[in-house]
Wavefront OBJ file of the C-alpha trace (Angstrom):
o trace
v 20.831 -7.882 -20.088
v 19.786 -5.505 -16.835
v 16.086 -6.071 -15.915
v 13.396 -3.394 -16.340
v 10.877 -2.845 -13.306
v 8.047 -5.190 -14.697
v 10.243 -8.425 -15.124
v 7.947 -11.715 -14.297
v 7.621 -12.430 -10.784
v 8.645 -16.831 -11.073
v 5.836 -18.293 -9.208
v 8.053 -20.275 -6.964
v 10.457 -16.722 -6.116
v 9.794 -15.555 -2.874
v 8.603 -11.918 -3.174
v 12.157 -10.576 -1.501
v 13.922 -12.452 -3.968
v 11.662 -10.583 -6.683
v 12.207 -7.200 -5.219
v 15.893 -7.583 -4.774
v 15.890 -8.497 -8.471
v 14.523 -5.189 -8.900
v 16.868 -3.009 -7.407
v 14.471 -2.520 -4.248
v 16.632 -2.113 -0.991
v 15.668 -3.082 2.434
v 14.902 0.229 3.116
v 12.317 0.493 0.552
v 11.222 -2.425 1.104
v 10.068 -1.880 5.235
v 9.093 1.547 4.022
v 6.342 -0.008 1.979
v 5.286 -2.447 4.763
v 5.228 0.396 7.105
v 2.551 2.165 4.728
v 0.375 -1.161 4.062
v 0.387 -0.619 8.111
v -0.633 2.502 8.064
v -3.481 2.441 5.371
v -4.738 -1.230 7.189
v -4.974 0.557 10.507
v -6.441 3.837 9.136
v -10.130 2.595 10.537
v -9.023 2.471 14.231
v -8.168 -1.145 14.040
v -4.699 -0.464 15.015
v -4.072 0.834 18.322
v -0.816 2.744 19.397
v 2.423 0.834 19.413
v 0.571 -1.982 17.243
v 1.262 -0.846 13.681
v 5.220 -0.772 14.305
v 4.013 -4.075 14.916
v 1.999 -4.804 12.170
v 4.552 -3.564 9.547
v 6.831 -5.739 10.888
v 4.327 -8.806 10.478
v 3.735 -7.597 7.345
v 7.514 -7.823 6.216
v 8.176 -11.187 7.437
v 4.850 -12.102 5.851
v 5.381 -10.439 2.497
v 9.082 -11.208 1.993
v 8.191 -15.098 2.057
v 5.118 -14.667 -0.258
v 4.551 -16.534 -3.448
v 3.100 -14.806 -6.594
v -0.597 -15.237 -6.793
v -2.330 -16.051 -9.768
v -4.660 -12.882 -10.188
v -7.238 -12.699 -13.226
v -8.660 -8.936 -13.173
v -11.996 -8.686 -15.717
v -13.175 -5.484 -16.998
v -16.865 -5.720 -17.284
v -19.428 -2.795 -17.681
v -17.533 0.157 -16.670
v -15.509 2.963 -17.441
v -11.724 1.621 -16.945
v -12.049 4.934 -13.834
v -11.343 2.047 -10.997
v -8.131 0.343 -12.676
v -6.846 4.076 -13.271
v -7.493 5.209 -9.624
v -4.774 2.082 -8.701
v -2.366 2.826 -11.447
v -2.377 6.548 -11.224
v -2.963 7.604 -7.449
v 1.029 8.675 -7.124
v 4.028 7.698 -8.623
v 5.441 5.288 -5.789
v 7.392 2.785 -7.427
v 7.087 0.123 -5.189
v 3.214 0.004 -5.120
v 3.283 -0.161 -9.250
v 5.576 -3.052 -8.521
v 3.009 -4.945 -6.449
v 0.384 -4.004 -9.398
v 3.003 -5.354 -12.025
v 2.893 -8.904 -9.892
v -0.936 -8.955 -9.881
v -1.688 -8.288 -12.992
v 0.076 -10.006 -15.590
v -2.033 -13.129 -15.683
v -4.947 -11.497 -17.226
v -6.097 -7.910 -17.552
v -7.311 -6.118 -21.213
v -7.025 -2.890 -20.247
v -3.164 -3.072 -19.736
v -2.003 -6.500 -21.866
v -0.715 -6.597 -25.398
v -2.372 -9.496 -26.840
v -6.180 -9.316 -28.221
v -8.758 -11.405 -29.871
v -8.148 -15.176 -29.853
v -4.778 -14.974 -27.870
v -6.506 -12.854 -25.293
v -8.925 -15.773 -24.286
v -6.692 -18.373 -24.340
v -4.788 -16.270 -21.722
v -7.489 -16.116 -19.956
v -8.390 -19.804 -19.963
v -4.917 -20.596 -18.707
v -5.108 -18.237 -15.851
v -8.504 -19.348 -14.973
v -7.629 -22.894 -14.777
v -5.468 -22.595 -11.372
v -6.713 -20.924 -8.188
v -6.785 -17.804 -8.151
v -7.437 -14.219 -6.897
v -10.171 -12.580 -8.983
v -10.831 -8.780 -9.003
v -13.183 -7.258 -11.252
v -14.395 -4.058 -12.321
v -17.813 -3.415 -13.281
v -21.323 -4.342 -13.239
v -23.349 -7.239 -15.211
v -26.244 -6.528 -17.037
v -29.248 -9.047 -16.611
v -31.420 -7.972 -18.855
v -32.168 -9.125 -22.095
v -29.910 -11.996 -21.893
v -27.286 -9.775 -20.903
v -27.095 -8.103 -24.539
v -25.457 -5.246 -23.183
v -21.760 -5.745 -22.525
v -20.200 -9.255 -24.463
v -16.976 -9.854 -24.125
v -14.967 -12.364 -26.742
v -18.408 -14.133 -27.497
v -19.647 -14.685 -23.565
v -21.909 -12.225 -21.816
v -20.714 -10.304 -18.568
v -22.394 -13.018 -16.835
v -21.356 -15.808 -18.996
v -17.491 -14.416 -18.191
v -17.899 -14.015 -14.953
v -19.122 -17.416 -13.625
v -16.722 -19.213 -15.514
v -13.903 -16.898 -14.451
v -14.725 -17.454 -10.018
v -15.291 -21.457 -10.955
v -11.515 -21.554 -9.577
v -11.547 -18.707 -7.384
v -9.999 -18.125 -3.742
v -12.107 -14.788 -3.596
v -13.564 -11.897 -5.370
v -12.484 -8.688 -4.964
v -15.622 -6.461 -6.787
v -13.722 -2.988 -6.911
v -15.482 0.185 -7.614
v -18.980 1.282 -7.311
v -19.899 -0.779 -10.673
v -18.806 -4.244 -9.142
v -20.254 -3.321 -5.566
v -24.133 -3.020 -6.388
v -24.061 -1.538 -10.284
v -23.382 2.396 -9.749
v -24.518 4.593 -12.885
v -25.378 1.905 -15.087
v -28.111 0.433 -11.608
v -29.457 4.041 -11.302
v -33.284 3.910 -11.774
v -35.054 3.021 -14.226
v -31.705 0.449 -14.344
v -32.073 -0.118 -18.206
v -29.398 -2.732 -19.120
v -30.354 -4.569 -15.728
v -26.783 -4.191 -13.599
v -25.927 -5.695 -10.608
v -23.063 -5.986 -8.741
v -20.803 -8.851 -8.120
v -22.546 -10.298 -5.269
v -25.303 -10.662 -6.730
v -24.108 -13.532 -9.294
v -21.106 -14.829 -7.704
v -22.896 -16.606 -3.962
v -20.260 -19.383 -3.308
v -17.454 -18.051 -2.493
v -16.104 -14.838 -0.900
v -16.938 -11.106 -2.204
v -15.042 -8.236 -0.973
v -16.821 -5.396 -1.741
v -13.824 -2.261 -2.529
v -16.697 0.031 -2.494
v -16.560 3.658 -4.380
v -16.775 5.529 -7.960
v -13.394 4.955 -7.656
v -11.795 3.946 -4.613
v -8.408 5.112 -3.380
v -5.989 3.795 -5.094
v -4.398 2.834 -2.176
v -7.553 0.953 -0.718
v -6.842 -1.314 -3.818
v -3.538 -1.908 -3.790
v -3.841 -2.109 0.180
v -6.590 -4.940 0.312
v -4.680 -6.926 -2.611
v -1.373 -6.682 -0.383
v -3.335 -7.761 2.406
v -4.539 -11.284 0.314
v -1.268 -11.478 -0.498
v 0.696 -11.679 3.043
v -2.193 -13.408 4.874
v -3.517 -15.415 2.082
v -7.186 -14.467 2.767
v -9.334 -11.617 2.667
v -9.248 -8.874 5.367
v -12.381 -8.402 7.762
v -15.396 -6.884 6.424
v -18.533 -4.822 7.273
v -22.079 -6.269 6.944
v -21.429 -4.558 3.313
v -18.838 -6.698 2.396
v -16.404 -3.779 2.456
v -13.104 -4.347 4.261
v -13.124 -2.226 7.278
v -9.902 -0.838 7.810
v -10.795 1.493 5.036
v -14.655 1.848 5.596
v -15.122 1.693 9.420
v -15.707 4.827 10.225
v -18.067 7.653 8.799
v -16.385 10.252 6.934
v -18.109 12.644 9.324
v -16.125 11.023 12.079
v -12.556 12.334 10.865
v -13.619 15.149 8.513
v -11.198 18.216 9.044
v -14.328 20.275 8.920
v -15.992 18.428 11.760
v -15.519 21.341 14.178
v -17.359 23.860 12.287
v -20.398 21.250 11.964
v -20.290 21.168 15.490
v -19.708 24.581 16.019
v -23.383 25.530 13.623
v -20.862 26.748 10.653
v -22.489 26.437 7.498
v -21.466 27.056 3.865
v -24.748 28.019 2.209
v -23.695 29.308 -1.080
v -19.887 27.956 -2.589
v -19.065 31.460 -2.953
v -19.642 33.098 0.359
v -17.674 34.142 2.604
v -17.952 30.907 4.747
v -17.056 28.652 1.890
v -13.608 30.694 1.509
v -13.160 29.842 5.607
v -13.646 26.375 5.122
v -16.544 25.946 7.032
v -18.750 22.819 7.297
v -20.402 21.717 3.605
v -23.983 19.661 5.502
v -26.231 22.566 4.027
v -24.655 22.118 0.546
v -25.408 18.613 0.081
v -21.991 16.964 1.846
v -23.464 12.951 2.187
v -20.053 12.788 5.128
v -22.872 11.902 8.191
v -24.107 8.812 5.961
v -20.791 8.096 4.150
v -18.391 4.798 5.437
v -15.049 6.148 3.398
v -11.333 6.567 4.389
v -11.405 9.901 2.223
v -10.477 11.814 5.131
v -7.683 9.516 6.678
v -6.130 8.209 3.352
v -6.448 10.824 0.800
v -6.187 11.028 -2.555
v -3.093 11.505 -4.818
v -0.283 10.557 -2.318
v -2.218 12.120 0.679
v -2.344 15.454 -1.252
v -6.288 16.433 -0.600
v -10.200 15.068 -0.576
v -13.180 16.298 -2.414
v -14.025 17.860 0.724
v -10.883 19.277 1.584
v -10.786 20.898 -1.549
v -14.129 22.584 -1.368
v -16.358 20.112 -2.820
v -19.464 17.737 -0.938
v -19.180 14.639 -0.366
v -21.430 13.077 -2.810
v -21.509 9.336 -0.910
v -19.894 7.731 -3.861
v -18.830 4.208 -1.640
v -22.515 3.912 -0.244
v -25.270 1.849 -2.010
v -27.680 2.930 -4.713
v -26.031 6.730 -4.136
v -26.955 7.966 -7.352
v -30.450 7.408 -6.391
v -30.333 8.044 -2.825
v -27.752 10.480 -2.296
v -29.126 12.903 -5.095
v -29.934 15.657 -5.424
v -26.306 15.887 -5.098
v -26.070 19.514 -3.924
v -29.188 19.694 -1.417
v -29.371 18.852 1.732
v -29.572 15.154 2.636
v -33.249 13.337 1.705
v -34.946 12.799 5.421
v -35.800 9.373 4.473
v -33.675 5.966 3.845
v -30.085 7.292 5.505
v -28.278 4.934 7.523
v -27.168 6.353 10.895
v -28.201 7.440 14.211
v -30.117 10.243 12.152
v -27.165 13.115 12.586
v -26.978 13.680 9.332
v -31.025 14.634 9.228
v -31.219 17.139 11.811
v -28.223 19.002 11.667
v -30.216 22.333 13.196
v -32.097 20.486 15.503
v -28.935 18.976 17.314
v -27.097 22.112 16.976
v -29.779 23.643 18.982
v -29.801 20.863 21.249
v -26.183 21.140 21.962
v -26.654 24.515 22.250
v -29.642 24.015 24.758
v -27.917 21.243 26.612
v -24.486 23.028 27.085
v -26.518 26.260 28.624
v -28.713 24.412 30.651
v -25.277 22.408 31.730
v -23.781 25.588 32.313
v -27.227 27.084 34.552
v -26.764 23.769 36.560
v -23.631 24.372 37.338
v -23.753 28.114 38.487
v -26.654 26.714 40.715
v -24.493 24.136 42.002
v -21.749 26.338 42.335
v -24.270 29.152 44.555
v -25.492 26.561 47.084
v -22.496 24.955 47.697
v -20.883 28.476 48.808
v -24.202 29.128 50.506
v -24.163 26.116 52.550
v -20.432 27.241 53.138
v -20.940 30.036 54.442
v -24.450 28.732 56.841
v -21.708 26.905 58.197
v -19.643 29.365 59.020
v -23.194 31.490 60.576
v -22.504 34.079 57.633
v -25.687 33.888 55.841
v -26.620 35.617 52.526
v -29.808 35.889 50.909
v -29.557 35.529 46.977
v -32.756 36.266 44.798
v -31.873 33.763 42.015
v -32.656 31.137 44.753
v -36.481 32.445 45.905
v -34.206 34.184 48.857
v -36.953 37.121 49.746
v -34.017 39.935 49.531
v -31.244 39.586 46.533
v -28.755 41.679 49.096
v -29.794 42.476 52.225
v -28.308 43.260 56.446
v -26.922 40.178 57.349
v -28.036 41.421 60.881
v -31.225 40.527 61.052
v -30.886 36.762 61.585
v -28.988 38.299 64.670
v -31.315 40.306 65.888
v -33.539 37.175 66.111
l 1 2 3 4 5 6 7 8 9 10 11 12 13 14 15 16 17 18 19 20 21 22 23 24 25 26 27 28 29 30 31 32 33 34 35 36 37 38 39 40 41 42 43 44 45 46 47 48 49 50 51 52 53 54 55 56 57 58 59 60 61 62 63 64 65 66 67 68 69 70 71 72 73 74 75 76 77 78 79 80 81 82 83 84 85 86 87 88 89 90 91 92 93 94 95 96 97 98 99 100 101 102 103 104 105 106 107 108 109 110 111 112 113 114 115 116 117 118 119 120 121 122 123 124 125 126 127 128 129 130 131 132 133 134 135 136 137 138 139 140 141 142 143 144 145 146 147 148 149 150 151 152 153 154 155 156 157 158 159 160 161 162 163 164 165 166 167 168 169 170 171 172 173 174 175 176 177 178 179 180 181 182 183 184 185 186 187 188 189 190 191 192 193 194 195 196 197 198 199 200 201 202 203 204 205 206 207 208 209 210 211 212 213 214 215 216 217 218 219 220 221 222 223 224 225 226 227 228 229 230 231 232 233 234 235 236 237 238 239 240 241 242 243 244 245 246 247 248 249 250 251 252 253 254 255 256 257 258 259 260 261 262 263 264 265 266 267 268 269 270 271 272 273 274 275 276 277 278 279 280 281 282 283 284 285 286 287 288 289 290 291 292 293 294 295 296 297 298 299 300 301 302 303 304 305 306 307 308 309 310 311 312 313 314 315 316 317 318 319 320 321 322 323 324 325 326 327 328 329 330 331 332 333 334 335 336 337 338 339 340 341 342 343 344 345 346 347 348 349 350 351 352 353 354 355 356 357 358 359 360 361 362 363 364 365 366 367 368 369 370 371 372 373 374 375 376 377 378 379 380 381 382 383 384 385 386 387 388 389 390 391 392 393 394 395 396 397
């Protein structure tokens, strides 16, 4: 009977064995690896001739890998995070690698329900295990809010990371409690961190993240067997290590004091910079720019749109309003983002006075030239008494 493209991944099979089941070639195969390079090294961690090296690593790494137990809950949310991961593109290799992590346990995609359901998730919970999870947990009033087969976000949650290698938290929900957290908070949400302290969180930050981000940092478990290095946010940084303002493709027109000031001015239709229209890029850790969404097709702000800081902290409440300017207060950063006039101007300033210094060092350098060579010239713009004058008269003297 030939094999469809989800066929169970044995858990002693070594994941080339797996992939060769499924018709994958060698080709396809290093092809993949070569992209898990690329998206790990899109934060600058990968310098030059190091990510042939990496996906090579990577390959020997993956093709000897074991299938992981993975349990992924569903908690308060809106299912946006799993669809971001199953719906960025249609590369079949990375819904391969999504079909090995999540047949254990996930409710969103499995067939059984009710009864059966839990006792699937008992069995995967038993065993070590990878644990990702989507969503936020309500605290308040007992944690009323979201119940799941009987047990309470909370309830589900602890007893799910008892036997737990590490937590992924993915999306904005499982990071610090998104919409749901927004002031005045009513249900009570907090993220993952915030209830699971004994073990490690990584922290796949944004309302969603990149598909690719996902699938990236679970690939990354999977070859190294631990999670990948993080930021003081928890988030790994080879996707949030850099601001978005770093590597925006509109960078040069920030710099340059190009402003969109209205979305349908003539300046929005050349593309220039989004700052005065509420873009949160100068505060915003996000491989938006680098990664892309939908197979590297395009970005909020490519397409027109503001960044709206969707993978920072409390953003609904910090970030907003969404299409003003920036609040002055409680912005992470060097404080670019808050004065975007006032360094323009300096820039400005600094680059003419730069340019005054150099004309001045440029006129005494010929003058002392040309004393040298007993050819002196008087020159106003240096207190000289005549701004052209008979270069006879020191002569005459």
């Amino acid at each position: 009977m030939p094999r469809t493209p989800f066929d169970q991944w044995n858990d002693d099979e070594p994941c080339a064995e797996y992939l060769a089941r499924q018709g994958v070639s060698r080709r396809q195969f290093l092809s993949l690896c070569g992209r898990i390079a690329a998206v790990l090294g899109c934060g600058g961690l990968v310098a030059g001739g190091r990510s042939e090296a990496l996906a090579k690593e990577i390959a020997q790494r993956l093709a000897g890998a074991t299938r992981p137990v993975v349990v992924w809950l569903q908690l308060q949310e809106c299912t946006g995070c799993l669809e971001s991961a199953l719906r960025s593109g249609d590369r079949t290799l990375e819904n391969l690698i999504l079909s090995m992590v999540s047949l254990e346990y996930n409710e969103l995609l499995m067939a059984p329900a009710g009864s059966r359901a839990n006792e699937v998730l008992d069995n995967a919970i038993a065993r070590p295990h990878l644990l990702v999870v989507n969503g936020s947990i309500p605290l308040r009033d007992k944690g009323v809010y979201c119940v799941i087969g009987g047990e309470t976000a909370e309830e589900q949650l602890r007893r799910a990371a008892k036997n737990a290698t590490a937590v992924l938290a993915v999306g904005a929900c499982a990071h610090y409690g998104s919409v749901q957290a927004a002031a005045p908070n009513p249900t009570g949400a907090v993220g993952v961190e915030e209830i699971i302290r004994d073990r490690p969180v990584v922290n796949l930050a944004g309302c969603p993240p990149i598909g690719e981000v996902i699938t990236a940092t679970l690939l990354y478990y999977l070859v190294y067997g631990h999670t990948p290095p993080l930021d003081r946010e928890g988030r790994p940084l080879f996707a949030y290590g850099q601001r978005i303002h770093d590597k925006c493709p509109r960078r040069a027109h920030y710099d340059a004091g190009q402003f969109v000031t209205d979305f349908d001015d003539e300046s929005a239709r050349r593309g220039y910079c989004l700052y005065k229209v509420g873009c949160k890029g100068p505060a915003t850790f996000a491989p938006c720019p680098i990664i892309e969404w939908n197979q590297g097709s395009g970005s909020p702000i490519k397409a027109g749109h503001p960044c709206l800081g969707c993978t920072e902290r409390d953003f609904f409440d910090r970030m907003s309003p969404f299409y003003e300017r920036m609040p002055s207060l409680d912005v992470p950063g060097v404080g670019v983002e808050l004065t975007a006039n006032r360094i323009g101007a300096a820039v400005v300033g600094a680059s003419l006075a730069g340019v005054a210094v150099h004309s001045a060092a440029t006129v005494l350098r010929k003058r002392q030239s040309r004393k040298e060579q007993s050819e002196p010239l008087p020159l106003a713009v240096l207190g000289d008494e005549e701004a052209s004058g008979d270069t006879s008269r020191e002569s005459d003297r």
